[in-house]
N, C-alpha and C positions, 0 to 999 in steps of 0.2 A: 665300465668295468662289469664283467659280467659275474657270478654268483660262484663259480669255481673259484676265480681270480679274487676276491672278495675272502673268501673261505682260506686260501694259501695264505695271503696277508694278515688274516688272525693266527694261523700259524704261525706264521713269521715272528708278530709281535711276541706269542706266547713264548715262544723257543728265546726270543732276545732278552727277552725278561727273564730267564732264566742263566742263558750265558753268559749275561753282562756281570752280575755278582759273581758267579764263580771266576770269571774274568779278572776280579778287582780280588777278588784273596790269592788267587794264583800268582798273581802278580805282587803281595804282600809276602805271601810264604811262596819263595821261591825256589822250592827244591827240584821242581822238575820245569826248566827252560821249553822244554818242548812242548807240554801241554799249554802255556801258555802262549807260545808261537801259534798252536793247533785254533786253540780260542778264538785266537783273534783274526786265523782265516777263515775261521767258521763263520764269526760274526761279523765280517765284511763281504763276505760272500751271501750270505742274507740280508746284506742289509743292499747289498746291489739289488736282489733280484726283487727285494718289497720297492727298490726304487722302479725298478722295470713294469714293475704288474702297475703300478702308480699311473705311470708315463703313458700305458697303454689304454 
């Protein structure tokens, strides 16, 4: 893994760290269905591509 790829995956984590909680209240107060539909492609879609950078 090279030093870019290394660098996006603290990314990754940082950013999941943060949209996993708003994740879990969104899904508590659930006034807007969408945004937590949004979340949860957001955060499956990063958590693909930290699997990718991973794998390579």
């Amino acid at each position: 893994m090279d030093k870019k790829a290394k660098k996006r995956l603290e990314v990754i984590k940082k950013k999941l760290s943060t949209l996993r909680p708003r994740l879990a209240g969104s899904k508590q107060q659930a006034d807007d269905p969408e945004e937590t539909k949004a979340l949860e492609e957001e955060i499956a879609a990063l958590e693909a591509e930290a699997e990718k950078l991973r794998a390579s």
